[in-house]
KENU-295651 format. One record per residue (C-alpha): residue in three letters; residue number from 1; x, y negated, z negated. Coordinates in nm, 4 decimals. Example, Ala and Ser with C-alpha at 12.3 -4.5 7.8 and 13.67 -1.06 7.14 Angstrom:
BEGIN
("ALA", 1, (1.2300, 0.4500, -0.7800))
("SER", 2, (1.3670, 0.1060, -0.7140))
This chain:
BEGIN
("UNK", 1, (-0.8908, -0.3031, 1.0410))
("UNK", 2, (-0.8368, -0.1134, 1.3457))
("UNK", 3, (-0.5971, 0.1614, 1.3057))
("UNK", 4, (-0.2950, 0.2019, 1.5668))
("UNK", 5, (-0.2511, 0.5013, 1.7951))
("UNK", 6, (-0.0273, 0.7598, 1.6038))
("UNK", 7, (0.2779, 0.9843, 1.7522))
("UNK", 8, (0.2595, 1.2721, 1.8490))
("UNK", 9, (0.5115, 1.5450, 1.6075))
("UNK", 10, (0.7265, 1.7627, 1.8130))
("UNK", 11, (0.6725, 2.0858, 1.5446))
("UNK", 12, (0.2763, 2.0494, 1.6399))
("UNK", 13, (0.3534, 2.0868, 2.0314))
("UNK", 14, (0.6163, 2.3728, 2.0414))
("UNK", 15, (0.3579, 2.5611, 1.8167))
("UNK", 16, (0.1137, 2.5089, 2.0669))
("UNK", 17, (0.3224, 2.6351, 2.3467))
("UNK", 18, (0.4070, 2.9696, 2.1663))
("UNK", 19, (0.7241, 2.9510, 2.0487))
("UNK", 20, (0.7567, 2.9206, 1.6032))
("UNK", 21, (0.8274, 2.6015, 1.4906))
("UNK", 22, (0.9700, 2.7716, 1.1305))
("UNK", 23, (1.2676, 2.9008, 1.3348))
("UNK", 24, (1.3325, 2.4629, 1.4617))
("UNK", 25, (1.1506, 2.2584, 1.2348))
("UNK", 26, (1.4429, 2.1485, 1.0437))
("UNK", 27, (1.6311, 2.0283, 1.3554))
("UNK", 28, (1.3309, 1.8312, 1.4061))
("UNK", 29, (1.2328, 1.4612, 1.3100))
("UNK", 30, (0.8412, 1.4060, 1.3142))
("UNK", 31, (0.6096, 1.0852, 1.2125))
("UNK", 32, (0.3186, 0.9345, 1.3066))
("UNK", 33, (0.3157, 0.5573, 1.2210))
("UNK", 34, (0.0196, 0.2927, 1.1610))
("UNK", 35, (0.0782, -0.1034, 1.2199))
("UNK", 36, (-0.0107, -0.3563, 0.9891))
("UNK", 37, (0.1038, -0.6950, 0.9476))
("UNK", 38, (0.3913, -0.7070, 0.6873))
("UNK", 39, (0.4867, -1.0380, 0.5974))
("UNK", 40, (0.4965, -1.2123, 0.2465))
("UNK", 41, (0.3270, -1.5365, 0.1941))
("UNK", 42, (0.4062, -1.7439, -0.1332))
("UNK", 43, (0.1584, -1.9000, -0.3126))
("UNK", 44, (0.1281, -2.3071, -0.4066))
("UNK", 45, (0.0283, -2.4430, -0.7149))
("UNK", 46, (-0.2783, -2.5808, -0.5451))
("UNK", 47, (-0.5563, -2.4145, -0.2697))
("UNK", 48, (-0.3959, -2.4479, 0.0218))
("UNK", 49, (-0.4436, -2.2629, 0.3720))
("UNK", 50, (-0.0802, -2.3514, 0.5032))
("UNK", 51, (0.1590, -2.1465, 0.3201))
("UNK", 52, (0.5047, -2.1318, 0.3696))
("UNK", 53, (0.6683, -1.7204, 0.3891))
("UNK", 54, (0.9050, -1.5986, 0.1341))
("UNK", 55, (1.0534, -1.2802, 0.0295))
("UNK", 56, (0.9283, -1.0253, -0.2371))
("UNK", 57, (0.9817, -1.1656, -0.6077))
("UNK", 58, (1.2091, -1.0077, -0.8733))
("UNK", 59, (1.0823, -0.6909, -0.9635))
("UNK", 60, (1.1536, -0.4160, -1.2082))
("UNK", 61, (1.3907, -0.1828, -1.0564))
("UNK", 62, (1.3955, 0.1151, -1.4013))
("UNK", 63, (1.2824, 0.3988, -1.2153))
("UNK", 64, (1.0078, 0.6236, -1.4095))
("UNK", 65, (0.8770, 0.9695, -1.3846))
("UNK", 66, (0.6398, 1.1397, -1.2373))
("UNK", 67, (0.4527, 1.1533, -1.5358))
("UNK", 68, (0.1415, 0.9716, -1.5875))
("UNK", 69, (0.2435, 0.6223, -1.6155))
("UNK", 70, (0.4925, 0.7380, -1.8869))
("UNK", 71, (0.8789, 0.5953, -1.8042))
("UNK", 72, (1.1418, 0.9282, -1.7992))
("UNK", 73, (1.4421, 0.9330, -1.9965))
("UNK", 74, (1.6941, 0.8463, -1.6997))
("UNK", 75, (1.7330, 1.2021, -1.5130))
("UNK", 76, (1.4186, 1.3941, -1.7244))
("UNK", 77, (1.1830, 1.3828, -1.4332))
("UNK", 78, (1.4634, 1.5770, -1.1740))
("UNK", 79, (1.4541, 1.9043, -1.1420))
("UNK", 80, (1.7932, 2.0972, -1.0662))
("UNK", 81, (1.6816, 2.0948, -0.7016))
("UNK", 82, (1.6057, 1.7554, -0.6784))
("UNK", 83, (2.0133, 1.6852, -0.8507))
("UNK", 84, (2.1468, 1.9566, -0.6126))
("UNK", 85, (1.9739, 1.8251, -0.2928))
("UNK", 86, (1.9197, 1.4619, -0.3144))
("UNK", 87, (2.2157, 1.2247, -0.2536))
("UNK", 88, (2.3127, 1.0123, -0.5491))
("UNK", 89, (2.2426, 0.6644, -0.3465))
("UNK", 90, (1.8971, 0.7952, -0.1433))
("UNK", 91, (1.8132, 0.9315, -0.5400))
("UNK", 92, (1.8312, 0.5531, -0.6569))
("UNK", 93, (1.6382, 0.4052, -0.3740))
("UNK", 94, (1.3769, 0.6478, -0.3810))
("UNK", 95, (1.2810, 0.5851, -0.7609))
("UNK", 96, (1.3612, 0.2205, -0.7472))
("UNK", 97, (1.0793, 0.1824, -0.4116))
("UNK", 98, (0.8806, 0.4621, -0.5533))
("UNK", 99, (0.8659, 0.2345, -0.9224))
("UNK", 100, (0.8146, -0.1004, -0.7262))
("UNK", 101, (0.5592, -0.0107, -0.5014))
("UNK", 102, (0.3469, 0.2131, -0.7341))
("UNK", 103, (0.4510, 0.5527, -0.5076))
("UNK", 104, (0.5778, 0.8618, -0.6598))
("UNK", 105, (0.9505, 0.8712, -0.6527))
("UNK", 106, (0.9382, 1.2495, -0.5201))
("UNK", 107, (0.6568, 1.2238, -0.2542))
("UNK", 108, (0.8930, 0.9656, -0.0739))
("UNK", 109, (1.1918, 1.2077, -0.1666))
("UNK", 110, (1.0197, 1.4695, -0.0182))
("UNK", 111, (0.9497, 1.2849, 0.3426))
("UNK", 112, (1.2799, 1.1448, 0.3167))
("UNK", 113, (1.3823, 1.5258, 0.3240))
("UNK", 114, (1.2007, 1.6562, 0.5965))
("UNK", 115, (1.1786, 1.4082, 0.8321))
("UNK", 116, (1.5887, 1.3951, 0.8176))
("UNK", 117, (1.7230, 1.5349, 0.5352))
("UNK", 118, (1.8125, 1.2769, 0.3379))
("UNK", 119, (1.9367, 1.0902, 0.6544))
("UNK", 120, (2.2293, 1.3387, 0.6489))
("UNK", 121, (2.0630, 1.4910, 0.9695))
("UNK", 122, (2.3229, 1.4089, 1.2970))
("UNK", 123, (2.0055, 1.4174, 1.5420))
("UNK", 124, (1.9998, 1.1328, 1.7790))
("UNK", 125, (1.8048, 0.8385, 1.6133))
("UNK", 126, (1.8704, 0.8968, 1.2632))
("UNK", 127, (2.1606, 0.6357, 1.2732))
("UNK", 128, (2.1577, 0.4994, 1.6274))
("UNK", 129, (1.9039, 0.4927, 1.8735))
("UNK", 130, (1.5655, 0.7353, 1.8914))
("UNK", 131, (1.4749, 1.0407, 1.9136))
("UNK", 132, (1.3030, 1.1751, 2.2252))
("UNK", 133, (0.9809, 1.0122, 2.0541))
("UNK", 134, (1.0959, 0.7427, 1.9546))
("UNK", 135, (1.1884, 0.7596, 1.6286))
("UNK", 136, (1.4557, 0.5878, 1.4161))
("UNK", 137, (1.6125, 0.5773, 1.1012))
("UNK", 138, (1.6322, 0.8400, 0.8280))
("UNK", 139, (1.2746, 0.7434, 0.7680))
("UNK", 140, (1.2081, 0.7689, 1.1237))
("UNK", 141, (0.9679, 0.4844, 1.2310))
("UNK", 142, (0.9121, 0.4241, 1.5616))
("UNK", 143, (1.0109, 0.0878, 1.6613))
("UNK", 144, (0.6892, -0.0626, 1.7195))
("UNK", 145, (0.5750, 0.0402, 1.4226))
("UNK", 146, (0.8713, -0.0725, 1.1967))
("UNK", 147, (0.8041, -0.4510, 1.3788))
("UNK", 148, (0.9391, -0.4251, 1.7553))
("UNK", 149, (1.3043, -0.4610, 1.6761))
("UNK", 150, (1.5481, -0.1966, 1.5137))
("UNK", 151, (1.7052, -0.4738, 1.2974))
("UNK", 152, (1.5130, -0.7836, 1.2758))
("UNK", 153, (1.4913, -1.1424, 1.0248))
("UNK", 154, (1.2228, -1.0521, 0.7592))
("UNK", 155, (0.9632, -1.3568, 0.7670))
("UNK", 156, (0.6604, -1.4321, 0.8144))
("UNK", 157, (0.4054, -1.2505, 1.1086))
("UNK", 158, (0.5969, -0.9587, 1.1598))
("UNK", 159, (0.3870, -0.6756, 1.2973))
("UNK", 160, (0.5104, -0.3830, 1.1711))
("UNK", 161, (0.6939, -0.2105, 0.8368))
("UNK", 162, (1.0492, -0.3820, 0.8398))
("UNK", 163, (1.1454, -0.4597, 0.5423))
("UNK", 164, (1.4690, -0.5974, 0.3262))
("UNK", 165, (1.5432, -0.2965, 0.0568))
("UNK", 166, (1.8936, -0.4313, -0.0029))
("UNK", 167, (1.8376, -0.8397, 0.0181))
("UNK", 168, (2.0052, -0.9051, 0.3558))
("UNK", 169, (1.7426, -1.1544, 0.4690))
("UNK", 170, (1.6808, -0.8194, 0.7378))
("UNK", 171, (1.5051, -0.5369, 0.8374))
("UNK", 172, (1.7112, -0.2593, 0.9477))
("UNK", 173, (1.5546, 0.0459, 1.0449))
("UNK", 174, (1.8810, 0.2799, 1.0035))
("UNK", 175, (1.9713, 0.1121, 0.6647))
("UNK", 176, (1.8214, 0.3717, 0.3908))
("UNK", 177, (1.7170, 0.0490, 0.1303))
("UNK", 178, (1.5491, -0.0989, 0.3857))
("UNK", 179, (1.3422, 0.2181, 0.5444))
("UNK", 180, (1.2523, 0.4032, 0.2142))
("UNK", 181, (1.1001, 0.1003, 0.0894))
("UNK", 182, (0.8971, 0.0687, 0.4362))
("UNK", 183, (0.8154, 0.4184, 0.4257))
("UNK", 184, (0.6897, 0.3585, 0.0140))
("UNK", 185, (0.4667, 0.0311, 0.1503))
("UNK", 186, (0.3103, 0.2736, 0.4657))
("UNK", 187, (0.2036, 0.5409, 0.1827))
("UNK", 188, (0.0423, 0.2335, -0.0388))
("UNK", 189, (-0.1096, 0.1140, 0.2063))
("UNK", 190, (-0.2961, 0.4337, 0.3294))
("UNK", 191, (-0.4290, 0.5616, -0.0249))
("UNK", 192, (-0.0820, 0.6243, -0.2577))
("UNK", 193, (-0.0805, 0.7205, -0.5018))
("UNK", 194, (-0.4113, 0.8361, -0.5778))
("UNK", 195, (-0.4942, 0.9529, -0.2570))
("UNK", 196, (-0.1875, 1.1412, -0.1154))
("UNK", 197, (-0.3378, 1.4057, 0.1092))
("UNK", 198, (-0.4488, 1.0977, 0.2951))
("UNK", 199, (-0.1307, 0.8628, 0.2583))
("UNK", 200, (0.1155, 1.1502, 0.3860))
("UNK", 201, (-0.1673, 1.2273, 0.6793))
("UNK", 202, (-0.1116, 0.9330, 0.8230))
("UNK", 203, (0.2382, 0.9806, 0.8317))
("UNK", 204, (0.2058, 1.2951, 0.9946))
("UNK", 205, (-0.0934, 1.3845, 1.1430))
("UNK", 206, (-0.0342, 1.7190, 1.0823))
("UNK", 207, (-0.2088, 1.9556, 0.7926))
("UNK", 208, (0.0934, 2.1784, 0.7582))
("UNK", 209, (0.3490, 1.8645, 0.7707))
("UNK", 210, (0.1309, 1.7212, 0.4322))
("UNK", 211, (0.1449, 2.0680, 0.2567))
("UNK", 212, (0.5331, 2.1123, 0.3337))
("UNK", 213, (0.6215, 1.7321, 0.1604))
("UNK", 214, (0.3601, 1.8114, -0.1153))
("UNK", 215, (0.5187, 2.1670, -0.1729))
("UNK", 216, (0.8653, 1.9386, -0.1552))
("UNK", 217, (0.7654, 1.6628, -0.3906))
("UNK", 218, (0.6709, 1.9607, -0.6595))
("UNK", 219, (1.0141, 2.1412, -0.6360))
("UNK", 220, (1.2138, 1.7705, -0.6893))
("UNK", 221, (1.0186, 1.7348, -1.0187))
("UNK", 222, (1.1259, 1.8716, -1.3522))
("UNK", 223, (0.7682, 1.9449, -1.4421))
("UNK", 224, (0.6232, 2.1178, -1.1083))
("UNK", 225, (0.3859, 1.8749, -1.0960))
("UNK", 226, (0.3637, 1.5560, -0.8573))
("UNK", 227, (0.1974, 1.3209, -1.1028))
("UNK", 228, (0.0887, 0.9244, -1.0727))
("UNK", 229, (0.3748, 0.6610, -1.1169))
("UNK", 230, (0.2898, 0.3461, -1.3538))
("UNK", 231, (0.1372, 0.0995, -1.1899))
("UNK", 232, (0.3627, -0.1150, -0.9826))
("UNK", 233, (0.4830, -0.4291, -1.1307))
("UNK", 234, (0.2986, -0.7314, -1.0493))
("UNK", 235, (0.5457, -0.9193, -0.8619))
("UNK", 236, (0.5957, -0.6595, -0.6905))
("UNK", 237, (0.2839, -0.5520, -0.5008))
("UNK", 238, (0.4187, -0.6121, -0.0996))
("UNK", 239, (0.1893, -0.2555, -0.0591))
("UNK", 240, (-0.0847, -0.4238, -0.1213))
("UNK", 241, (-0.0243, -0.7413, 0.0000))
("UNK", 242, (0.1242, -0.6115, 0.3180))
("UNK", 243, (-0.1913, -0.4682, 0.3679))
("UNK", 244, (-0.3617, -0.7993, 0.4430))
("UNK", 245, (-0.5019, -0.8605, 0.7329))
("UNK", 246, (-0.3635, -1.2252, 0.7715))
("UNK", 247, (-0.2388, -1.4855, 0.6091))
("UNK", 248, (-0.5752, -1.6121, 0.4097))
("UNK", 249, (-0.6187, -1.2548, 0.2811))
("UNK", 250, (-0.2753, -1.2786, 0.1368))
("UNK", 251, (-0.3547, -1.5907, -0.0330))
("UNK", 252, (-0.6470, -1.4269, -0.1936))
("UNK", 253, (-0.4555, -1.0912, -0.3014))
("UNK", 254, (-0.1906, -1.2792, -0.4576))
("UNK", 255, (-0.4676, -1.4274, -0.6841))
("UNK", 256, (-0.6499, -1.1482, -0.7606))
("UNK", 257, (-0.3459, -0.9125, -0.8351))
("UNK", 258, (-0.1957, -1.2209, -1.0410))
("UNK", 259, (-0.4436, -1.1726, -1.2998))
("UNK", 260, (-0.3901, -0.8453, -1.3908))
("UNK", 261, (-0.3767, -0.7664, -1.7859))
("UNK", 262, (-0.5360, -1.0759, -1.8727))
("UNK", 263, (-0.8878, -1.0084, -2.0347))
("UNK", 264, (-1.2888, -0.9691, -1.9229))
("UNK", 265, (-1.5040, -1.2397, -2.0170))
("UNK", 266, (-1.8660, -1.3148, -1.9204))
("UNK", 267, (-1.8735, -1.5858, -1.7045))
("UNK", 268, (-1.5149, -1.6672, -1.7510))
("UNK", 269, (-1.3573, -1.7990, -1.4347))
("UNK", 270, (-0.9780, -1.8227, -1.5456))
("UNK", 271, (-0.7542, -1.9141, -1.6452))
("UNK", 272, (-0.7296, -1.7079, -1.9384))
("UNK", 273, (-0.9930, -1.4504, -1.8539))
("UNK", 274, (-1.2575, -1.3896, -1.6029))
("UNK", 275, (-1.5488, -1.1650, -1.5397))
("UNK", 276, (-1.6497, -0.9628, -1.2373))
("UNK", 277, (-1.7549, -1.2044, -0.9726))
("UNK", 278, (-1.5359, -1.4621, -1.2077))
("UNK", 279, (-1.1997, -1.3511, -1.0280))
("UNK", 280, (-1.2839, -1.3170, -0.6772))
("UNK", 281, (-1.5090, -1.6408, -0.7128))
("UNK", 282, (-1.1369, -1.8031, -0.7828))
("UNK", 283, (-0.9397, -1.5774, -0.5740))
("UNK", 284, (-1.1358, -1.7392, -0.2543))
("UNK", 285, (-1.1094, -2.0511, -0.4043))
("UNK", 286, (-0.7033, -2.0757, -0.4534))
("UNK", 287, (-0.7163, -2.0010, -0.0551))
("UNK", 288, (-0.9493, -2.2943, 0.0127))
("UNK", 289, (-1.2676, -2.1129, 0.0396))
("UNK", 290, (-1.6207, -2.1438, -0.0812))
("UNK", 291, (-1.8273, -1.8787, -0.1804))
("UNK", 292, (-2.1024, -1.7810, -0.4384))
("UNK", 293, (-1.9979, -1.7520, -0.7782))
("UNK", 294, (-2.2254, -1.4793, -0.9101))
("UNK", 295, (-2.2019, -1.1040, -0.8149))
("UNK", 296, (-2.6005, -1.2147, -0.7065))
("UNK", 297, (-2.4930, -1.4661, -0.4993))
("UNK", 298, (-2.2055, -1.3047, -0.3226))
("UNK", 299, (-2.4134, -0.9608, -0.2390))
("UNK", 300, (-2.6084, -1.1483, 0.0543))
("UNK", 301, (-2.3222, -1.3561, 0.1020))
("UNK", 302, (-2.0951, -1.1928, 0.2998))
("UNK", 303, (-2.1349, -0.9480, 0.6130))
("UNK", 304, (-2.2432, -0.5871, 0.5475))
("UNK", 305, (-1.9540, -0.3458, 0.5956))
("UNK", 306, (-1.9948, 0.0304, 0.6433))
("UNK", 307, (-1.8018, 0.2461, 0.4014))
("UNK", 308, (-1.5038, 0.3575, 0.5843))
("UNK", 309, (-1.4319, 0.0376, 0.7640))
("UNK", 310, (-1.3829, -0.1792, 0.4367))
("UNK", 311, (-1.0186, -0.3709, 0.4394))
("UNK", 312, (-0.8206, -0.5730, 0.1621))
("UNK", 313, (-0.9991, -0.8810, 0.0921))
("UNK", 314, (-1.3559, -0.6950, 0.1609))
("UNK", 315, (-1.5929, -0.6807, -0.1967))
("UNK", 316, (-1.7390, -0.3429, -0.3249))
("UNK", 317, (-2.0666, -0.3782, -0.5153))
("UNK", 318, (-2.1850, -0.1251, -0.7622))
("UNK", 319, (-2.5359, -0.0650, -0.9342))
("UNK", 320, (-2.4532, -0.1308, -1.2676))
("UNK", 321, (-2.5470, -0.3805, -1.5453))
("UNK", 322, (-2.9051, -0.4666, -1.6988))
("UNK", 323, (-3.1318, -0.5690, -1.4416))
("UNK", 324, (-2.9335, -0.4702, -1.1779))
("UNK", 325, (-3.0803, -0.2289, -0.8818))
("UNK", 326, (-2.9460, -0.0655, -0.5459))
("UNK", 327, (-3.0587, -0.3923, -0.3625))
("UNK", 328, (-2.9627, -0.6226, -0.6674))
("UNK", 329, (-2.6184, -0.5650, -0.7406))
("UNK", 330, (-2.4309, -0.6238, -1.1294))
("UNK", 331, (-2.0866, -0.5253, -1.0472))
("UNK", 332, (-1.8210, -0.5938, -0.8103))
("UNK", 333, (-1.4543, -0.5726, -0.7118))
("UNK", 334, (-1.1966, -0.6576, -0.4220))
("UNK", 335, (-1.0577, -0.4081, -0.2436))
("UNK", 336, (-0.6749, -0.3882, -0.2035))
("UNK", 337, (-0.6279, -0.1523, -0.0272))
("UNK", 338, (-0.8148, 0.1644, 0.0943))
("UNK", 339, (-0.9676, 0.3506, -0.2005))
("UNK", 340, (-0.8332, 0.0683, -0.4275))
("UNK", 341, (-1.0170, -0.2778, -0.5927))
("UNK", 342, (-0.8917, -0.5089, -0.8525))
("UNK", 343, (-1.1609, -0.5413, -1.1151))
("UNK", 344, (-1.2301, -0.7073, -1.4548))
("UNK", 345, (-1.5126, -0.4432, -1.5634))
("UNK", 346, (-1.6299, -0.5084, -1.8969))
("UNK", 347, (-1.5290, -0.6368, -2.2608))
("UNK", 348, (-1.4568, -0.2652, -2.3732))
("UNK", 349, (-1.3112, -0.1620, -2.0669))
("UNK", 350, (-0.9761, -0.2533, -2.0917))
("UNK", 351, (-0.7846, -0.5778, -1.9052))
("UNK", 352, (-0.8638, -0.6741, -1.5137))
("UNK", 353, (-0.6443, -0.3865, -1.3306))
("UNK", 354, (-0.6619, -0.2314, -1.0383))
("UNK", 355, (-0.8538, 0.1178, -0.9844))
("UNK", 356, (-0.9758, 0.3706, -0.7770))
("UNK", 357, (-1.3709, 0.3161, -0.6458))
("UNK", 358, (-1.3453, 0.6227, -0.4381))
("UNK", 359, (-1.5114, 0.8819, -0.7234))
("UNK", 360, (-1.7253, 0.5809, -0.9257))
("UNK", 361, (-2.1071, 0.6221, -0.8884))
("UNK", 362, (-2.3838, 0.3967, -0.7685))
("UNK", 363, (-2.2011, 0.1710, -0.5175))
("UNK", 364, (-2.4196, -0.0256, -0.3089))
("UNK", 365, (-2.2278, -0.1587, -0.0347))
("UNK", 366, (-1.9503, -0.3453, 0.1327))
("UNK", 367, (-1.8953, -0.7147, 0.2521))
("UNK", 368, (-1.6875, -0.9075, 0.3726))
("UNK", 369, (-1.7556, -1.2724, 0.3046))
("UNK", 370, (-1.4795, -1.3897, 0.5790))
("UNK", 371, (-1.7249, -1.3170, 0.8178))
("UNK", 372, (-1.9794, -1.5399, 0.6031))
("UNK", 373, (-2.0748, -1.8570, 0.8958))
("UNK", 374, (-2.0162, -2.1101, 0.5891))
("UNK", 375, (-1.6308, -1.9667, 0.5598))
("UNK", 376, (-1.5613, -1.9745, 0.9217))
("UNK", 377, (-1.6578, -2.2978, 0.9122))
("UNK", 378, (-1.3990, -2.3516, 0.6402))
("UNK", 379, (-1.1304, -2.1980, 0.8185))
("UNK", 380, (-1.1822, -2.4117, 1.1601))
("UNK", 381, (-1.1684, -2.7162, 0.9646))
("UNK", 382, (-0.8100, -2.6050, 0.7815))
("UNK", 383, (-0.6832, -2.5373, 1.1280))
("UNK", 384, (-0.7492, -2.8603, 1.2816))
């Protein structure tokens, strides 16, 4: 997936002309946005390639801690800063996006703070308008970025972040619901919450800008410590399949991620449990596709991908397993997004979840079996 241009932050370029940013950076709004396709397809019953669109399903809105996966008695995980500081309603939305998504709550307090203060900032484009780069909203997106419109009907191909926090049918870039949970699915989809360095870099290409929301997200939590949310719930994973580069790869997410907690087994291809190759042999299937149903078969299958370059939907392979070798892969997972598969492992390795692959030894490769002639064959023939 190619990535966007970014913006350029304000702080960066009076700091390169001389003058201190410390003594203006908090009259100053700053972010650096990445597009992606946003919208959410529904899945049939049955494989089909011509989905209707839909909004996000119920999903758990109990806030939790920054703990390790661990839900916080209501008000544990805040710090007196974080009561003194955030506003009661911003609070709410932050945990309530942070929980759905799978972000931590104070990461996207923390941007939330310095990119406007909480949207209490009276800077032009925080509630009307832009700023001189374009910027809107007390997340500040620019416009492109958040779809092409400041307030626009959430459905299906819409370019861009907008999204419906507070179940308006619309995406309002000056509504706080709707822009903190845009701003949770544009740190999902660039490495949160594992890799946050990376997430918030993307935000802001700016070294100093990820070390001041880090330093931020710290203070807001009653333990010092920024932590890893529990994982999102499962009906509520737009960050991941927001991330999708079209409408097929959607179809194949929602698959994947719908199996979640349900056991490994050897050769098992679902319903009840599946192995490795097992769930993304089924996940391509449910979108109409064709492809190998061994980890063997699907190695050659698709096109090589270098590391770096690998999008949701793409497989990871991994030397692992008797008889397996560097060119004879025994494992493999989907990615979901960047650092991030979906993977039933093994019988003692707990249920199919999703994980990081960015620290696991002895990965082979990358493919991506769209790419596969057989496939695009597929795909012409469900489009005439």
């Amino acid at each position: 997936m190619t990535v966007p241009p970014r913006g350029t932050s304000a702080v960066r370029r009076l700091a390169s002309g001389g003058r201190s940013w410390r003594l203006i950076a908090v009259a100053l709004v700053v972010i650096v946005p990445v597009t992606l396709f946003a919208s959410i397809i529904l899945m049939t019953p049955s494989p089909s390639m011509l989905l209707g669109g839909g909004a996000d399903g119920n999903c758990a809105e109990a806030a939790t801690g920054p703990g390790a996966g661990t839900p916080a008695t209501p008000g544990t995980d805040l710090s007196k800063t974080a009561r003194s500081d955030i506003p009661e309603d911003y609070l709410e939305l932050y945990k309530k996006f942070g929980k759905q998504i799978g972000v931590q709550w104070n990461v996207l307090a923390a941007i939330g703070k310095r990119e406007t203060n909480h949207g209490r900032s009276s800077l032009p484009g925080v509630r009307s308008g832009t700023n001189y780069a374009g910027a809107a909203g007390p997340m500040q997106f620019l416009i492109s970025t958040w779809g092409g419109q400041a307030k626009m009907k959430i459905e299906p191909g819409i370019n861009g972040y907008a999204s419906d926090g507070d179940g308006d049918g619309f995406g309002d870039v000056y509504n706080p619901a709707d822009a903190i949970l845009g701003a949770a699915k544009m740190l999902k989809r660039n490495g949160a919450p594992d890799d946050l360095r990376k997430a918030i870099f993307v935000y802001n290409r700016a070294t100093w800008y990820v070390d001041q929301v880090l330093e931020i997200a710290k203070r807001y939590a009653a333990t010092g410590e920024i932590g890893v949310p529990a994982e999102a719930d499962p009906a509520c994973d737009s960050g991941f399949v927001d991330s999708a580069p079209d409408d097929v790869v959607r179809q194949i997410l929602q698959y994947a991620l719908a199996q979640r907690g349900k056991p490994y087994r050897w050769g098992g291809t679902g319903p009840d449990a599946f192995d490795c190759s097992g769930i993304i042999y089924m996940a391509y299937r449910n979108a109409g596709l064709s492809i190998p149903r061994t980890t063997f078969g699907q190695w050659p299958f698709g096109e090589r991908i270098e590391q770096g370059e690998e999008q949701p939907g793409d497989l990871v392979f991994f030397n692992a397993g008797p008889g397996t070798s560097k060119d004879n892969p025994g494992h493999v997972g989907m990615v979901v997004s960047p650092g991030t598969m979906i993977e039933a492992r093994c019988t003692l390795c707990g249920p199919i979840k999703v994980t990081t692959y960015r620290d696991r030894p002895n990965i082979v490769g990358f493919t991506r079996p769209l790419r596969n002639d057989t496939v695009l064959a597929q795909l012409k023939r469900a489009q005439t």
